[in-house]
N, C-alpha and C positions, 0 to 999 in steps of 0.2 A: 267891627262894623265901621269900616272907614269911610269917610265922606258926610256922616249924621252930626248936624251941629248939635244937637242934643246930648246928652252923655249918660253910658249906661254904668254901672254899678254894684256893688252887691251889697244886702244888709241881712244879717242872721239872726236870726232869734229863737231864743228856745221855749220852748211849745210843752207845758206840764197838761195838756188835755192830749195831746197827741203821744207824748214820753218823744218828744225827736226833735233835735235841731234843725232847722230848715234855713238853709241860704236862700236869700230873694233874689232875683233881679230886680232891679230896677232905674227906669227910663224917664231921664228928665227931661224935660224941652230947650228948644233952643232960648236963649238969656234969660234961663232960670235965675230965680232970685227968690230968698227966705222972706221978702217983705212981702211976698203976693202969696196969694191961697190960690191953688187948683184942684181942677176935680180930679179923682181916684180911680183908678179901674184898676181893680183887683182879676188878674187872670189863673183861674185853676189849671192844670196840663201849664202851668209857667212855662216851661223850657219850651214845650211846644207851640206855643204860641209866641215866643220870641226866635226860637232858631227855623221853624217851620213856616209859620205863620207872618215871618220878618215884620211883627208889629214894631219896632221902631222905626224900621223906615219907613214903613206905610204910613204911619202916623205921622211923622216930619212931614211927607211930603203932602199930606193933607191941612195940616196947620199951616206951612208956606203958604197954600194957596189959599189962606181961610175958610176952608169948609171943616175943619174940627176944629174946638177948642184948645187951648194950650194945656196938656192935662199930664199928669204924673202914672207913669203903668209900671203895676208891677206884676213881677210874674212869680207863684209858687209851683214850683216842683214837687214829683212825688218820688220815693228814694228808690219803687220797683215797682211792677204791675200788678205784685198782688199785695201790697198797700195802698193802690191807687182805687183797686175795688174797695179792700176795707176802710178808706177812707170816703170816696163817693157815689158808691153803689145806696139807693135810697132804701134796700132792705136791711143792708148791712149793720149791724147792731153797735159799731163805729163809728157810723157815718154822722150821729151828732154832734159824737166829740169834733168833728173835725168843723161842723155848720160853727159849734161852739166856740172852736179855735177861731172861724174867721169874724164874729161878733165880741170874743169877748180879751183876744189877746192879740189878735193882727189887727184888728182896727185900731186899737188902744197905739199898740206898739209903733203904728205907724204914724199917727197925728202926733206923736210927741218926735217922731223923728224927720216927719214933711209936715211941711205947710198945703195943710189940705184941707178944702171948703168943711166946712162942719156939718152941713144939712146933708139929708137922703138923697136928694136929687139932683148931688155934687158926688154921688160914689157910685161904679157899676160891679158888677162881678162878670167875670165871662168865661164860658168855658164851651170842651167841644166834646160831643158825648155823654161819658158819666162827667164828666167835668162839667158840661151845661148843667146837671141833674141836679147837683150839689147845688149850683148856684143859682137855680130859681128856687132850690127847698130853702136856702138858706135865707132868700130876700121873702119867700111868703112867712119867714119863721122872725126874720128882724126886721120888716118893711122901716123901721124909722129910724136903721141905720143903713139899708143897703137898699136905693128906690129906684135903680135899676140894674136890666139883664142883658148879655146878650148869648144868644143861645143856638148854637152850631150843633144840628143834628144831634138833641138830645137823647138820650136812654128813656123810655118814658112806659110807664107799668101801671095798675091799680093802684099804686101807693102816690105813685107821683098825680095822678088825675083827681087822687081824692085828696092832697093839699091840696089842689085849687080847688076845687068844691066845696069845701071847706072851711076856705079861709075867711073870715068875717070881720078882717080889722079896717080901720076906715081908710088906710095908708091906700092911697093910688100907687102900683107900678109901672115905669115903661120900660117895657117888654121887647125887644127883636129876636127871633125866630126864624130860624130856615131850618129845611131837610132837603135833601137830595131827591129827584123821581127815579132813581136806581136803587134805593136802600131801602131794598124787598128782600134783600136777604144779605146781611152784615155778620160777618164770622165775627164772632167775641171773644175774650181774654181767653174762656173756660172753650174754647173749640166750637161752641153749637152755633146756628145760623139761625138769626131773628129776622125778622121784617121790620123797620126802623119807623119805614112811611106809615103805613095805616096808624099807629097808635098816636107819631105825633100828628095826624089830620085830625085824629080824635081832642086831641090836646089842643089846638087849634082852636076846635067848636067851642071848648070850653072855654077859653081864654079871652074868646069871645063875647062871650055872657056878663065876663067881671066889669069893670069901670076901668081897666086898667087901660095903658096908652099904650096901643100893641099892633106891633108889626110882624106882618107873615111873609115868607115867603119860600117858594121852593125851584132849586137849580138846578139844571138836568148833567147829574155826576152822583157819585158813588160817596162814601166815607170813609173821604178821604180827603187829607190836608192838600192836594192839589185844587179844591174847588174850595175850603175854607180860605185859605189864602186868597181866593181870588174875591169873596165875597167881604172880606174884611174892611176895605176901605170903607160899601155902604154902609154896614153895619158900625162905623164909627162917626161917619154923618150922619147915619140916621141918631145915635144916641148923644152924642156927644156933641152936637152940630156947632159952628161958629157963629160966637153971639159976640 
C-alpha cells in the first residue's frame, strides 16, 4: 500500500479457545508513537476489510483531514468459509468461543502489545455480514470492554433480535448500521437465498427502543463490498469522529 504514511504490519497470536493461530493485520497511524493511547477497532472479515474495504487509506485520508481520530485498526481473518460460519454464525455452537476469543485473549493480547485507550468507548468491532453479527453479540455480551459497533449488512435471525431484547446491562452502546434496499435476496455460503432487508428493519425497531447511540442507515446496492467500501468513510466519522 504505497503512499499511507501510516504503516501496516502483522501480529500473531495463538488462540487456545479457537485451537488456531491467527495472523492480524495491523494499521498504525501516521507519527505513531508508544507514549500516546488510541482507540481500537477490531475488524472481523480482517482481510476484507483491509484488501476490500481499503480501510487504511480510507482512514489516512480521513484523519489528514480531521474528520477521524488517530486510531489503531486491526484486522482478523478467517482461515476458510466454513470456519468463518463456525466462528460467526450466531447459532453456531462455536460462535462463543470465538465472542470469547475476542473478550478474553485478543483484547488482552492486544493492549499489552498497542497502546490503546483502556475505556469501552475507545474500542469498536466491526464487521460485514456474519462478521457484523458476531460483533454486535459480542459488544451486547462485553459492553464494558467493547462500547462500540459498526455494522455492514448484518446477518440477523430470532437469536440475534432476542440479544437485544434482552440485554439489560446499564452499559450504553454506539451503534452504526446500514443495509442495502437490494438485499431481498442474498445468496449465502450454504447456496440458499435470504432477504437481508426486512429482518434488519426489524433490528432497527429494536435498537431503537434501547438507550443506545445508534445510527441507521440504508444504500441503494446489493451485498456487496462495492457499496461497503463506499459507506466506510461515514461509518468512521460517524464512530470514530475527530475530537
Amino acid at each position: 500500500m504505497a503512499g499511507l504514511e501510516g504503516t501496516l504490519s502483522e501480529l500473531t497470536i495463538e488462540s487456545s479457545y479457537l485451537k488456531d493461530t491467527i495472523k492480524l493485520s495491523v494499521y498504525k497511524p501516521a507519527n505513531y508513537t508508544p507514549l500516546k493511547s488510541y482507540s481500537l477497532l477490531v475488524c472481523q472479515d480482517g482481510s476484507d476489510y483491509f484488501q476490500l474495504g481499503r480501510i487504511p487509506r480510507q482512514a489516512e485520508a480521513l484523519i489528514e483531514e480531521m474528520e477521524m481520530r488517530e486510531s489503531i485498526i486491526v484486522g482478523v481473518p478467517y482461515p476458510d468459509v466454513q470456519t468463518r460460519k463456525t466462528w460467526y454464525h450466531p447459532d453456531s455452537e462455536h460462535a462463543s468461543d470465538y465472542r470469547r476469543f475476542l473478550a478474553c485473549e485478543l483484547l488482552p493480547f492486544l493492549e499489552k502489545e498497542l497502546p490503546t485507550e483502556p475505556l469501552s468507548n475507545g474500542r469498536t468491532l466491526a464487521g460485514d455480514s456474519l462478521a457484523a453479527t458476531v460483533s454486535l453479540q459480542t459488544a451486547l455480551e462485553y459492553p464494558s470492554l467493547f462500547g462500540q459497533v459498526i455494522m455492514h449488512s448484518p446477518y440477523v435471525n430470532e437469536t440475534v433480535k432476542s440479544a437485544v431484547q434482552s440485554y439489560n446491562k446499564n452499559d450504553s452502546l454506539t451503534i452504526y448500521h446500514v443495509i442495502g434496499t437490494e438485499e431481498t435476496v442474498v445468496k449465502t455460503t450454504d447456496g440458499s437465498k435470504e432477504d437481508f432487508l426486512t429482518p434488519n428493519r426489524e433490528l432497527r425497531a429494536l435498537l431503537e427502543e434501547t438507550h443506545f447511540s445508534y445510527t441507521y442507515h440504508e444504500f441503494e446496492g446489493n451485498h456487496t463490498w462495492t457499496h461497503w467500501q463506499k459507506d466506510l468513510p461515514r461509518a468512521l466519522k460517524t464512530v470514530l469522529p475527530y475530537a
